[in-house]
N, C-alpha and C positions, 0 to 999 in steps of 0.2 A: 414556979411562976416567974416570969422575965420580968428586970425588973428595969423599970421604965425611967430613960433617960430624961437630964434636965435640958435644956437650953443650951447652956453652956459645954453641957459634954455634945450635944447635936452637931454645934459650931463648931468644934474641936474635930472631931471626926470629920463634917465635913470639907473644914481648911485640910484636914490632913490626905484628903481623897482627891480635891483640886489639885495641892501639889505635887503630889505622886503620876496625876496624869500630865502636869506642866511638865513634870521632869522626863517621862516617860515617850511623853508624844510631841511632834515640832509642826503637826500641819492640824489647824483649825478650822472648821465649819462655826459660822454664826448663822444662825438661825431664828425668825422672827414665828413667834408660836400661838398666836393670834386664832383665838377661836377652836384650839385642840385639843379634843378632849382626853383622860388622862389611858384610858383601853386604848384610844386610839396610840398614844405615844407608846404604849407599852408595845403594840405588834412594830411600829417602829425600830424602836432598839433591840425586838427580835430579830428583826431583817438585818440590821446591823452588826447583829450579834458575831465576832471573830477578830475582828479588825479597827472598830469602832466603837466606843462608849460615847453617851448622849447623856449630858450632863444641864439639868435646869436649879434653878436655883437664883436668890434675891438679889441682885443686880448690886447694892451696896456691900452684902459680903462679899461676892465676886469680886469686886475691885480692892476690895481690902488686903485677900487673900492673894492677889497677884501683887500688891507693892510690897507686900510684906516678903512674899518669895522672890521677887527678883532685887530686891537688898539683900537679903540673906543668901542667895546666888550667886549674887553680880550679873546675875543674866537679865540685864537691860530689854533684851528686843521682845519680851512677853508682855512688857507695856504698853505695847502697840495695841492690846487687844481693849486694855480700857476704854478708849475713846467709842467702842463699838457695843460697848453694854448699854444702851439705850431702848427704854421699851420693853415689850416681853417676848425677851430673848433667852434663847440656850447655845450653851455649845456641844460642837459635836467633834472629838478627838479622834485623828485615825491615821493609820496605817497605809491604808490602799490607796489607791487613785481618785484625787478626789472628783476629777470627775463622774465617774462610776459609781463614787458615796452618793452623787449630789443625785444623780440617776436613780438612785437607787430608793433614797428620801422624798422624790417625788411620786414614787410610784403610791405611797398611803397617802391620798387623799378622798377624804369621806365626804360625802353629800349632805348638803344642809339645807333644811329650810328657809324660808326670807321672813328672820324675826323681827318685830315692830323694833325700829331706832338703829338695825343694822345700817351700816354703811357699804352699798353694793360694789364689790369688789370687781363687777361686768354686768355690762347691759343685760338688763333681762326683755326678754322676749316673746311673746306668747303668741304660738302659731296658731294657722286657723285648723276648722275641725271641730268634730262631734264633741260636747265637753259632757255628756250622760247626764247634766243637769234638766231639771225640770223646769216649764217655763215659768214657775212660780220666780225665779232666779232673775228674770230680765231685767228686774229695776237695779238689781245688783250692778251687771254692766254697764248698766245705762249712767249709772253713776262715775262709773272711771272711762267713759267716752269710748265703749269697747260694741264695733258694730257687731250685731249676731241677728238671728230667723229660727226663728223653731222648724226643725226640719223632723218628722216622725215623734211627736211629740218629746222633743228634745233642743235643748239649745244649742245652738252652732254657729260659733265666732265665723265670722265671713274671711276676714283681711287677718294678715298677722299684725301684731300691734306691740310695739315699745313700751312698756307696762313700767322699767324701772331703768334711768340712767346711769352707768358705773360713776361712781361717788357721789350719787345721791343718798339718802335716806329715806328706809324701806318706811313707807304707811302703816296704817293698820288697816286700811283698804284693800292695799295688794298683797298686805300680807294675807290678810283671809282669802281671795282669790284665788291666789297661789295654791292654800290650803284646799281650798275645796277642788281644785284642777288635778290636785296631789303632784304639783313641779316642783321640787327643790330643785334651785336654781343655782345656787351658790355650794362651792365647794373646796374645803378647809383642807390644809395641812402644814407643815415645817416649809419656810420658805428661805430658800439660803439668800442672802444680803451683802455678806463681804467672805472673802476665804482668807486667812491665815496661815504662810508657809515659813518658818524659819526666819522669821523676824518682818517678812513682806505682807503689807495688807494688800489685796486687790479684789477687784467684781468680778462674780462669777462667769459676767459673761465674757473674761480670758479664758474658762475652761473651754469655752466652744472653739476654741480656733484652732484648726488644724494647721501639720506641717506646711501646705501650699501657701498657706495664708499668709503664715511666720515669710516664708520665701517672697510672696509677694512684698511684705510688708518693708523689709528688707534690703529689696535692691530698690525699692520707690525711694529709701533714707539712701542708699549708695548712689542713684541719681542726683538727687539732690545735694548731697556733699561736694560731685562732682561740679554741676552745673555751678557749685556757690566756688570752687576752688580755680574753676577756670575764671570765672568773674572777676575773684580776686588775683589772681596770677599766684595761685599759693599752693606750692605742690602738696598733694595728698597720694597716699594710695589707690583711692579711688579714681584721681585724675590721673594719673602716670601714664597710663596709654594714650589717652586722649592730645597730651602734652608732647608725647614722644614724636603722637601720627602727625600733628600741628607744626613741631618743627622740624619733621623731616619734608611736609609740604614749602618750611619755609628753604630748605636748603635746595628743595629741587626748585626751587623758582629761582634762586638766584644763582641757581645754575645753568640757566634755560636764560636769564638775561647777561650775561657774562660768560667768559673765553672758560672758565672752572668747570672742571669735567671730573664723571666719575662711571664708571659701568651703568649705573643704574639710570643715571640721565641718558647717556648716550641714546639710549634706545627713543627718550621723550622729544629728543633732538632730531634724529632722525625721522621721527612724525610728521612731528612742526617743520619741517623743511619742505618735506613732501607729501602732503596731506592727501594722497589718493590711496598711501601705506594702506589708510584705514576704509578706504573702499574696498582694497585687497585683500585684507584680513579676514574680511566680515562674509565675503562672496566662498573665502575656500572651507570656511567650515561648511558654511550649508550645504558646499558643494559634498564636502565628506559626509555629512548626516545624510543626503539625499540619497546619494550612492550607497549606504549603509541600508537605508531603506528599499532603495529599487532592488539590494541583490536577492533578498528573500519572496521577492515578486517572479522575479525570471524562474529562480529553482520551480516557483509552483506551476508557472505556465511549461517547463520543459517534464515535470511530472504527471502533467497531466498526458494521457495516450491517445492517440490519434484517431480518429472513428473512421471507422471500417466501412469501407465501401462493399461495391458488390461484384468488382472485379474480383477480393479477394475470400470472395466462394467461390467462384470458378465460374459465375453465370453470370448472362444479362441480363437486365429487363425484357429486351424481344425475341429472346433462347425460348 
């Protein structure tokens, strides 16, 4: 016969299990668990099962057991997760990517029905269509403003109709409706809230962003450094070119207003002197593109063969 622990040895073992994975594991899942029930969490932490432990437990032991291990560690950055026990919450410890964890956490979500005093988590909806009710039913609709016709002796909502607002509070009207339409409308599971990486807290939704994004996000910051660097007249990295191309604009201008000459002016000189240069310029390339173009014109008129007259059978027409 096993023999049945106290309280105190519960807590003991459990502090000793939190810290073994604080010590163990450096990237957190928090997770709000609102409405799930415990079969459910159990196929959960099977999905999980290799790489991930999924860890629930009283919000005030959890935070006990983290200051107490990161004094006794000195590892400060596992305090960060206190401020995120709030509510009923779990964490989820791992290994892998936590994107692919969080992917992975959404796929168990179970269907639920709309219990009196829920709070709708999304618009419920109730489309139109046959509902198998009988017409004994109609006062029922009539009461939640729901138009319907008996069609083959059966009731049949006409219009679809907005039955529950997300963050309202479910009735005991619609909850029975719902019931009797058989819609579970709402549906529960592990919802990730903040991620936890090596002392960083951040929102999930930085798992979604891809490389391009990261790149776009990026040079928008190296834009902008710039634009503030040139503003400021303050050299950066990211300005350097732009500062180099700006004063070499200023060196050829006053070289172009003054007797100071340099190979690479010259040629701007000679422009500006005689501005037809650039009439010249413009006409010989075309002329080379066109000439480019017409020579594979001629090869196909000179491939094509000559059509045959009737000289060259041997005969006339009046032979």
């Amino acid at each position: 016969m096993a023999v049945k622990r106290t309280k105190a040895e519960k807590k003991q073992a459990y502090d000793r299990k939190l810290c073994q994975l604080l010590d163990e594991y450096t990237k957190v899942l928090i997770a709000v668990a609102d409405n799930v029930g415990s079969n459910q969490l159990q196929e959960i932490r099977k999905g999980l099962r290799g790489d991930s432990v999924v860890l629930m437990g009283k919000n005030t032991l959890i935070r006990r057991c983290i200051k107490v291990h990161a004094e006794e560690t000195g590892n400060e950055d596992i305090k960060a997760l206190i401020p995120l026990l709030v509510g009923n919450v779990g964490l989820i410890f791992t290994k892998g990517d936590l994107k692919e964890v969080r992917e992975e956490v959404a796929k168990y979500k179970v269907g639920a029905p709309a219990r009196v005093g829920l709070v709708a988590p999304v618009d419920v909806v109730v489309p139109p269509g046959n509902t198998g009710l009988d017409p004994s039913q109609t006062s029922f609709f009539q009461v939640l403003n729901i138009p319907t016709k008996i069609n083959k002796g059966t009731v049949e909502i006409i219009t679809p109709v907005e039955l529950i607002k997300k963050g309202d509070k479910v009735g005991s009207s619609e909850s029975a409706l719902l019931a009797k339409l058989g819609i579970r409308p709402f549906s529960y599971g592990l919802v990730i809230t903040n991620v936890y990486d090596g002392g960083s807290v951040f929102s999930p939704e930085v798992l979604d962003l891809t490389d391009d994004d990261l790149v776009e996000k990026f040079a928008s910051g190296v834009s902008m450094v710039a634009s503030l660097s040139l503003a400021l007249s303050y050299p950066t990295i990211a300005a350097a070119p732009h500062m180099f191309i700006n004063a070499y604009k200023n060196v050829l201008a006053v070289a172009v207003e003054t007797d100071y000459s340099y190979p690479h002016a010259d040629k701007i000189k000679e422009y500006l002197k005689d501005p037809s240069k650039f009439a010249v310029a413009a006409p010989v390339v075309a002329a080379d593109s066109g000439a480019a173009a017409a020579a594979p014109k001629e090869e196909e008129k000179k491939e094509e063969p000559a059509d045959e007259s009737d000289d060259d059978l041997g005969f006339s027409l009046f032979d």
